[in-house]
C-alpha positions, 0 to 999 in steps of 0.5 A, a space after each residue: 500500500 502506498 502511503 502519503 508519507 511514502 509520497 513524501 519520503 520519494 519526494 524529498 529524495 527527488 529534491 535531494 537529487 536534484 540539489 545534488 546535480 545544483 551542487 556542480 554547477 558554476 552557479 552554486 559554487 559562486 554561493 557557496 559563501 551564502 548562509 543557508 539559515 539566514 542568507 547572509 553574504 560572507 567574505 569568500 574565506 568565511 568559515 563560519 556566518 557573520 551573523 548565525 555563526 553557522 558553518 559554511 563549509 563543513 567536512 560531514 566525514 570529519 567535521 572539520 569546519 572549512 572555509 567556504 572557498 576550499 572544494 575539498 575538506 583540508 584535513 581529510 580531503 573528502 570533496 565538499 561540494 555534496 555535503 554543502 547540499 547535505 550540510 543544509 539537510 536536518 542530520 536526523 533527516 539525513 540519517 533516516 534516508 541514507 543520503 550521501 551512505 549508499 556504497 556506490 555515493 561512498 566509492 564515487 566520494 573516494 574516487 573524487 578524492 582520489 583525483 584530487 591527491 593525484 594533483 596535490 601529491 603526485 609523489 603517492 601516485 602509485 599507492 592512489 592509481 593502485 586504490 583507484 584501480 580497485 575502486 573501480 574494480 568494486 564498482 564494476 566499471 570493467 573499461 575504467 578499471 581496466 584502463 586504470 590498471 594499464 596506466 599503474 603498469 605503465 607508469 611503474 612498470 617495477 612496482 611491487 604490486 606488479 604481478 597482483 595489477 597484471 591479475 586485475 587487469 587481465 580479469 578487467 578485460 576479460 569482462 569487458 570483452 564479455 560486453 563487446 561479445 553480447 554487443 555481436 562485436 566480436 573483434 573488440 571482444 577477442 582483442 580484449 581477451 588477447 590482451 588479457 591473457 598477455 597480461 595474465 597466461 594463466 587467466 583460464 576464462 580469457 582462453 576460453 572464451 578466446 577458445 569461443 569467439 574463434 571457434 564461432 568465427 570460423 577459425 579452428 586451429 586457434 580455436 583449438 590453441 585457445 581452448 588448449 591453453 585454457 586447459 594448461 590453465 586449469 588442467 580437468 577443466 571438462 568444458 574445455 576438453 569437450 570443446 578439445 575434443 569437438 575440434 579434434 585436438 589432442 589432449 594430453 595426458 598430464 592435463 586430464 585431471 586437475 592438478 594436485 594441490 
C-alpha cells in the first residue's frame, strides 16, 4: 500500500537529487559563501556566518569546519561540494534516508578524492592509481578499471604490486570483452581477451572464451590453441576438453585431471 508519507519520503529524495546535480554547477559554487539559515553574504574565506555563526563549509566525514572557498575538506580531503547540499539537510533527516551512505555515493566520494591527491601529491601516485584501480574494480566499471590498471603498469612498470595489477587487469578485460561479445562485436571482444591473457597466461576464462569467439568465427586451429591453453590453465577443466575434443585436438595426458594441490 502506498502511503502519503511514502509520497513524501520519494519526494524529498527527488529534491535531494536534484540539489545534488545544483551542487556542480558554476552557479552554486559562486554561493557557496551564502548562509543557508539566514542568507547572509560572507567574505569568500568565511568559515563560519557573520551573523548565525553557522558553518559554511563543513567536512560531514570529519567535521572539520572549512572555509567556504576550499572544494575539498583540508584535513581529510573528502570533496565538499555534496555535503554543502547535505550540510543544509536536518542530520536526523539525513540519517533516516541514507543520503550521501549508499556504497556506490561512498566509492564515487573516494574516487573524487582520489583525483584530487593525484594533483596535490603526485609523489603517492602509485599507492592512489593502485586504490583507484580497485575502486573501480568494486564498482564494476570493467573499461575504467581496466584502463586504470594499464596506466599503474605503465607508469611503474617495477612496482611491487606488479604481478597482483597484471591479475586485475587481465580479469578487467576479460569482462569487458564479455560486453563487446553480447554487443555481436566480436573483434573488440577477442582483442580484449588477447590482451588479457598477455597480461595474465594463466587467466583460464580469457582462453576460453578466446577458445569461443574463434571457434564461432570460423577459425579452428586457434580455436583449438585457445581452448588448449585454457586447459594448461586449469588442467580437468571438462568444458574445455569437450570443446578439445569437438575440434579434434589432442589432449594430453598430464592435463586430464586437475592438478594436485
Amino acid at each position: 500500500m502506498i502511503t502519503t508519507a511514502h509520497f513524501k519520503v520519494s519526494g524529498l529524495k527527488l529534491l535531494v537529487v536534484f540539489l545534488l546535480m545544483f551542487a556542480t554547477l558554476p552557479q552554486a559554487f559562486a554561493q557557496r559563501n551564502v548562509c543557508n539559515e539566514c542568507q547572509a553574504v560572507n567574505e569568500a574565506d568565511a568559515i563560519r556566518c557573520k551573523d548565525c555563526l553557522t558553518p559554511l563549509n563543513k567536512c560531514l566525514d570529519c567535521d572539520t569546519e572549512n572555509p567556504a572557498n576550499l572544494d575539498y575538506c583540508s584535513k581529510c580531503n573528502a570533496p565538499l561540494a555534496e555535503m554543502r547540499v547535505l550540510g543544509s539537510i536536518d542530520e536526523q533527516t539525513r540519517e533516516d534516508l541514507k543520503l550521501g551512505q549508499s556504497d556506490r555515493a561512498v566509492t564515487e566520494k573516494e574516487l573524487m578524492k582520489i583525483a584530487y591527491l593525484l594533483e596535490k601529491k603526485p609523489e603517492q601516485s602509485e599507492k592512489l592509481i593502485y586504490q583507484r584501480s580497485k575502486l573501480f574494480n568494486r564498482m564494476e566499471f570493467h573499461s575504467r578499471e581496466a584502463e586504470s590498471w594499464r596506466e599503474f603498469l605503465q607508469k611503474f612498470p617495477d612496482s611491487p604490486k606488479k604481478s597482483s595489477a597484471k591479475v586485475f587487469l587481465a580479469e578487467a578485460l576479460r569482462k569487458w570483452a564479455y560486453l563487446f561479445y553480447q554487443q555481436k562485436d566480436m573483434e573488440s571482444a577477442l582483442t580484449m581477451l588477447l590482451e588479457a591473457v598477455e597480461a595474465n597466461p594463466m587467466n583460464a576464462e580469457a582462453w576460453g572464451w578466446a577458445g569461443r569467439i574463434y571457434n564461432e568465427t570460423g577459425k579452428k586451429k586457434e580455436a583449438g590453441d585457445a581452448y588448449l591453453k585454457a586447459l594448461e590453465a586449469r588442467p580437468g577443466d571438462q568444458s574445455f576438453m569437450h570443446f578439445l575434443r569437438q575440434l579434434r585436438v589432442d589432449i594430453p595426458d598430464h592435463l586430464r585431471k586437475p592438478a594436485a594441490k
